[in-house]
C-alpha positions in Angstrom: 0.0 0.0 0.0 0.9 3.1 -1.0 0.4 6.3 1.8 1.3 9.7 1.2 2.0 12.6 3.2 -0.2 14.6 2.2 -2.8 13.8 -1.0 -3.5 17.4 -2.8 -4.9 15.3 -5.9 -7.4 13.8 -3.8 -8.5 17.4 -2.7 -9.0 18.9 -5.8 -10.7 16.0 -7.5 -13.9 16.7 -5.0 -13.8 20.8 -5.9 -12.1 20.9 -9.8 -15.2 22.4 -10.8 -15.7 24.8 -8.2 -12.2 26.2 -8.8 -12.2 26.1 -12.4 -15.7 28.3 -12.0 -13.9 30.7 -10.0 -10.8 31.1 -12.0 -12.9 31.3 -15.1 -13.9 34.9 -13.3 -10.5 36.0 -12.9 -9.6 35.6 -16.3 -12.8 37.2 -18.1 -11.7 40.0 -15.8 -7.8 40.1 -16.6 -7.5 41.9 -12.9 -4.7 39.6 -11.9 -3.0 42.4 -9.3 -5.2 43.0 -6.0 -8.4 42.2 -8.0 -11.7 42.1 -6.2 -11.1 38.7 -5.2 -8.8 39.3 -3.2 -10.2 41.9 -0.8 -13.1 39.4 -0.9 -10.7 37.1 0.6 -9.6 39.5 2.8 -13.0 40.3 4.5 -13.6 36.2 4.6 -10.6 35.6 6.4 -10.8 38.3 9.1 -14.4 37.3 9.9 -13.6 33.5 9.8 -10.6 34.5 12.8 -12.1 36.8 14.3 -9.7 39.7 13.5 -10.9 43.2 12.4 -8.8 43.4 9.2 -6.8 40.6 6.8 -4.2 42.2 4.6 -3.5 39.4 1.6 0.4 39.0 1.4 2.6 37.0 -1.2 3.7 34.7 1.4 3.6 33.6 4.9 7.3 34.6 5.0 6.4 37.8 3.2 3.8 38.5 5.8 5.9 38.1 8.8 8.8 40.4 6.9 6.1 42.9 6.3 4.9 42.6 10.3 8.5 43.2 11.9 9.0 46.3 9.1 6.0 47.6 9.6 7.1 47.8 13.8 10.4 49.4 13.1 12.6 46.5 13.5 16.4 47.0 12.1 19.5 46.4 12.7 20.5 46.0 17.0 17.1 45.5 17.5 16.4 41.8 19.6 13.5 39.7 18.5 12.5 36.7 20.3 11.3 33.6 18.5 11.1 29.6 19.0 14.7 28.0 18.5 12.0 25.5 16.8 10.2 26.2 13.8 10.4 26.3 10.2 13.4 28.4 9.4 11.2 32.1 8.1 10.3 32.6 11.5 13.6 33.8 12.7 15.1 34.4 8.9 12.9 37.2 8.7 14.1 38.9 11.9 18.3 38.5 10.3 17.4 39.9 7.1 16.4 43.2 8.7 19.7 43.4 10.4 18.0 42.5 13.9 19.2 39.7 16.3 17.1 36.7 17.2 16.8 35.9 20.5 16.3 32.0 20.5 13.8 30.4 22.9 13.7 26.9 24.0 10.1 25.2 23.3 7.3 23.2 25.9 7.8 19.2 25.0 4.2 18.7 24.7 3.3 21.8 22.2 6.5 22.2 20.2 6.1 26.2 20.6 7.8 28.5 22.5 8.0 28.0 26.4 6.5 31.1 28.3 9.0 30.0 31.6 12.4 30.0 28.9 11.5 33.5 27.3 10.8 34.9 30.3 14.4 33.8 31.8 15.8 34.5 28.7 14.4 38.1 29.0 15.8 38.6 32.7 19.6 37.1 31.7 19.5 40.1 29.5 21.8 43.4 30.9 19.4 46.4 31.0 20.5 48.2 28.0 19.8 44.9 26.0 15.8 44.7 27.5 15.7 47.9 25.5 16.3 46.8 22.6 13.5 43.6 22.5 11.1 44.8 19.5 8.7 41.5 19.5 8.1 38.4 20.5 7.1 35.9 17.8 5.3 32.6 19.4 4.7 29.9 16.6 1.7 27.9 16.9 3.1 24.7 15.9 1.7 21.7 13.9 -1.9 23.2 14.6 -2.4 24.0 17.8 -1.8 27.4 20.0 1.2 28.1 22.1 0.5 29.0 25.6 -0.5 32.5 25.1 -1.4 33.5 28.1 1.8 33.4 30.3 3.5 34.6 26.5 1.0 37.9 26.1 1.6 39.2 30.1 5.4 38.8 30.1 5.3 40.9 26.5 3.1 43.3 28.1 5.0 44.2 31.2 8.1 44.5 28.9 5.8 46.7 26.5 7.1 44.3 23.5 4.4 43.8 20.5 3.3 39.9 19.9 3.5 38.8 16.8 1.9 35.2 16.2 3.2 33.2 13.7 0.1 31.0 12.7 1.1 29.7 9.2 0.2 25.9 10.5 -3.0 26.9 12.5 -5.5 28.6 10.5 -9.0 28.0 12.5 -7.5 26.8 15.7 -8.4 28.4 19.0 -6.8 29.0 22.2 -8.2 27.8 25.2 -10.0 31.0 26.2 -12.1 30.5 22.5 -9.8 33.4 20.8 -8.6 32.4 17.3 -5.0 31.8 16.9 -3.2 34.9 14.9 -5.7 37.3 16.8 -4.4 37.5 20.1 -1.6 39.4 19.4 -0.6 42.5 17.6 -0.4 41.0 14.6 -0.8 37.3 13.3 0.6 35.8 10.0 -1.0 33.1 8.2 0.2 30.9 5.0 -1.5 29.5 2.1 1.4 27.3 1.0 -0.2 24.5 -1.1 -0.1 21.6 1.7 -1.1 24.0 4.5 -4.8 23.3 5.9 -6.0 26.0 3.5 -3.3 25.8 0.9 -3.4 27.6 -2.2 -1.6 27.0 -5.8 1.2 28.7 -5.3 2.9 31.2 -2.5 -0.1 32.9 -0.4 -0.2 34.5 2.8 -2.0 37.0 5.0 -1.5 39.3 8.2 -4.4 39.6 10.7 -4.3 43.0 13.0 -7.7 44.8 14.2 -5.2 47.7 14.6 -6.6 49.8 11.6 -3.7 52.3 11.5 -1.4 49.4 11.6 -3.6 47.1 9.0 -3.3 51.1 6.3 0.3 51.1 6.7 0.8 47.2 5.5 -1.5 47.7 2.9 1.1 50.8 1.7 4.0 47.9 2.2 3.1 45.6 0.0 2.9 48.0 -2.6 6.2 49.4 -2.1 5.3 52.0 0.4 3.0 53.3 -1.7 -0.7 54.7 -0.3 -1.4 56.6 -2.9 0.3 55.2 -6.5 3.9 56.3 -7.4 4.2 58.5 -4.2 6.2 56.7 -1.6 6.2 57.1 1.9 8.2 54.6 3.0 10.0 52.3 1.2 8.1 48.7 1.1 7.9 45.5 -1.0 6.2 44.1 -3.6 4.3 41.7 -1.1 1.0 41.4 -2.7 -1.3 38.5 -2.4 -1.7 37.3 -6.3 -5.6 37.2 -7.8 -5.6 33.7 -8.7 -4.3 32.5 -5.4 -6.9 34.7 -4.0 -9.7 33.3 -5.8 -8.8 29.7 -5.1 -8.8 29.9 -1.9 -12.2 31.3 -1.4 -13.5 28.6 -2.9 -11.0 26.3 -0.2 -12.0 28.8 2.8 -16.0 27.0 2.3 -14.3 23.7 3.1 -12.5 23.9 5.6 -14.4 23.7 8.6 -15.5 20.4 7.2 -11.3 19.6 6.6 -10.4 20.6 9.9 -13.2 18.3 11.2 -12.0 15.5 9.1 -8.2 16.2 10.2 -9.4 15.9 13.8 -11.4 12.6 13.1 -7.9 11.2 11.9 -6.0 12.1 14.7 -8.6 10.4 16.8 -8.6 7.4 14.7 -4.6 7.3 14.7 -5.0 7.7 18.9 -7.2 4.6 18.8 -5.0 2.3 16.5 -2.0 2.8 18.7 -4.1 2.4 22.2 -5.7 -0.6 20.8 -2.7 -1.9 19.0 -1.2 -1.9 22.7 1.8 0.0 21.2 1.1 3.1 24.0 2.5 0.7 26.6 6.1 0.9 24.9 7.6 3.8 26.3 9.7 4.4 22.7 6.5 6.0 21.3 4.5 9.1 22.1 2.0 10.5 20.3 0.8 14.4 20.3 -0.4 15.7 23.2 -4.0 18.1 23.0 -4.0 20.4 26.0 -7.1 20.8 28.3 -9.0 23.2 29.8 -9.9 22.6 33.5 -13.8 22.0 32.5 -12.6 19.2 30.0 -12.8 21.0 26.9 -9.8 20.6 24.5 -8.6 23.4 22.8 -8.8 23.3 19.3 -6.0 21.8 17.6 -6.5 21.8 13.9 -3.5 19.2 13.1 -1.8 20.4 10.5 0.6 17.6 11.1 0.2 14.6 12.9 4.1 14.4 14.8 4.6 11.2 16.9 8.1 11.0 18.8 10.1 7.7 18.8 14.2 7.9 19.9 14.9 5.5 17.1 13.2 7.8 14.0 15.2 7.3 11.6 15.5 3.4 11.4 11.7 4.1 11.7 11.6 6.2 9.1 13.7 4.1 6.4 11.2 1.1 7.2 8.1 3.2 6.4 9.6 4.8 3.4 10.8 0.9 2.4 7.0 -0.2 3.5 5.9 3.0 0.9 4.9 5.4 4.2 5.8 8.9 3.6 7.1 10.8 6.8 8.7 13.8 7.1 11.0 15.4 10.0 9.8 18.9 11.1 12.5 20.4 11.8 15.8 18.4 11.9 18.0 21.5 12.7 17.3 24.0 15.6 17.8 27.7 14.7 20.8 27.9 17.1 22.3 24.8 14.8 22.0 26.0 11.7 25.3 27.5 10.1 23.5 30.2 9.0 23.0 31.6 12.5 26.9 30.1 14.1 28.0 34.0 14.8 25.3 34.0 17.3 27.5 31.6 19.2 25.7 28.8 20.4 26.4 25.4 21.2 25.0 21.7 20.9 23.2 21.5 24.6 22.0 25.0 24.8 18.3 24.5 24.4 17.6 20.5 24.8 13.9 20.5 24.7 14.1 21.2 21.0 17.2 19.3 20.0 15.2 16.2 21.4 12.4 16.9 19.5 14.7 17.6 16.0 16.2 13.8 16.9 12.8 12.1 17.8 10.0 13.5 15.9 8.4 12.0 12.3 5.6 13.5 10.9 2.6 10.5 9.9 0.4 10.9 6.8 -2.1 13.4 7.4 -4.9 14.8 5.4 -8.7 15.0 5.3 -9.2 12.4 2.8 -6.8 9.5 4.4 -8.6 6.8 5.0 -8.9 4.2 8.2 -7.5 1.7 5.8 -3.9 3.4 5.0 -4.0 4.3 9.0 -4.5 1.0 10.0 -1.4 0.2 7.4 0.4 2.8 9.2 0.0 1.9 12.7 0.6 -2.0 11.9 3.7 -1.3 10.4 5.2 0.9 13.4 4.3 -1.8 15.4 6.4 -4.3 13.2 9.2 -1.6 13.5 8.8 -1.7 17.4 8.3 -5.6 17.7 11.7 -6.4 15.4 
């Protein structure tokens, strides 16, 4: 049997006509920059998070560039982000000149740990405080970080929030606020295997700051509020027409994707409970916070990450058995050469380099069936048995 990560065929085979109908309107309109569909998508998307404005950007990376220029942030300036994450999150912060100021991540969420920042914050000389501009949490894998502890420590350092939500369109915190809207600003992306994944690059910034959402509209058109006369000087960051109009017709579907997502996860949790392969302490599977009533959060599982010390014998086996995996992320910010200047060192944030050695990714996708999970979880089991 054949299992993919991720099935984008499958997808489009159940809505090909509804997207054709769509794109036919784009091109019998030939407005292919900023056309209407795309402020359409705009107003969909901030009502759907529960935001007061949704600026349509050219990329999720785009749209966190476009946050930390839009703040000030340059050269000196300190930004704190996840040592943990896929690699824009703090690439953005280094291409302005600024500095990021790694984090070490919670074991159970994969996102930023409210206890490390804040210790991370107080190691820092006074003169240093001063220069933290913002504090980027990541909401990994489809499910908030702990925002509460995260938004009171920014506050009583008077530091902006900016969520990175690019995996966790639709999913809600524990107090019922939508993730990328507790924040100043929150960045979403439509990359194509995302939850609501475009045909292309896509992404979008959610503020209900209105000031704030005026002057990212002028940077994504260079600076430009009024055309040819720039203010500032910007980017060409805008979200393209056809992206736009695809994923309206996506946006329609994917309360009944996330639902499906969250049916496989369950159906994943009972294969391994009932396949007795929880009682082996070499395999954990992802952990759903609570609330103290009972009532989970909601994680929208962009990715389903199990964690198993021996992952990449485990891996070869599935990919032998025709399993696709993936690792997210095998290298930890502080790792990566890119970032060796900043002089850190194997051992200086263990929570994520055990998760960069132990975690593998399982197919996940709306249209997976119990069959190819059932195939899944029988041959982990083989893996764990041998």
């Amino acid at each position: 049997m054949k299992v993919p990560l991720v099935d984008l065929k499958a997808q489009y085979a159940a809505i090909e006509s509804e997207i054709r109908a769509m794109l036919d309107r784009v091109f019998e309109s030939q407005q292919f920059i900023l056309g209407p569909q795309v402020a359409e998508l705009e107003e969909a998307i901030a009502a759907y998070s529960g935001a007061k404005h949704a600026i349509g950007m050219s990329s999720g990376t785009d749209a966190l560039l476009a946050v930390l220029m839009a703040l000030g942030v340059g050269p000196g300036d300190l930004v704190a982000t996840p040592t943990y994450s896929f690699f824009a999150t703090a690439g953005v912060v280094a291409r302005l000149g600024a500095e990021p100021l790694l984090v070490d991540i919670d074991p159970a969420l994969y996102a930023m740990d409210p206890a490390h920042l804040a210790a991370r914050i107080e190691k820092l000389a006074p003169a240093d405080r001063k220069r933290l501009r913002a504090v980027i949490p990541v909401h990994l894998y489809g499910q908030c970080a702990e925002m509460g502890p995260i938004l009171d420590l920014a506050t009583s350092h008077d530091v902006p929030v900016v969520e990175d939500a690019a995996q966790a369109i639709g999913a809600q915190y524990r107090d019922g606020r939508g993730a990328g809207t507790m924040g100043w600003a929150g960045c979403l992306s439509f990359f194509p295997s995302k939850n609501l994944g475009g045909a292309g690059d896509g992404g979008m910034i959610l503020t209900s700051d209105s000031e704030f959402a005026a002057r990212l509209k002028a940077l994504r058109v260079h600076g430009a509020e009024t055309k040819y006369h720039h203010k500032v000087v910007g980017g060409n960051f805008r979200l393209d027409t056809v992206q736009a109009a695809i994923l309206q017709v996506k946006l329609g579907h994917l309360d009944a994707w996330t639902r499906a997502r969250q049916a496989r996860a369950e159906t994943y949790a009972r294969l391994f409970r009932e396949s007795g392969l929880l009682d082996d302490a070499r395999i954990g599977l992802p952990e759903t916070r609570y609330r103290a009533d009972g009532v989970p959060r909601y994680h929208v599982f962009h990715q389903f990450v199990i964690r198993v010390p021996e992952r990449e014998r485990l891996r070869r086996r599935l990919d032998e058995a025709g399993i696709a995996t993936e690792v997210y992320y095998p290298v930890p910010f502080h790792l990566q050469e890119c970032f060796a200047s900043l002089g850190y060192r194997a051992g200086d944030f263990p929570v994520a380099e055990a998760a960069a050695r132990e975690t593998l990714a399982l197919p996940m996708y709306p249209e997976l069936t119990e069959d190819q999970q059932e195939y899944v979880v029988d041959r982990i089991g083989a893996f764990l048995r041998s």
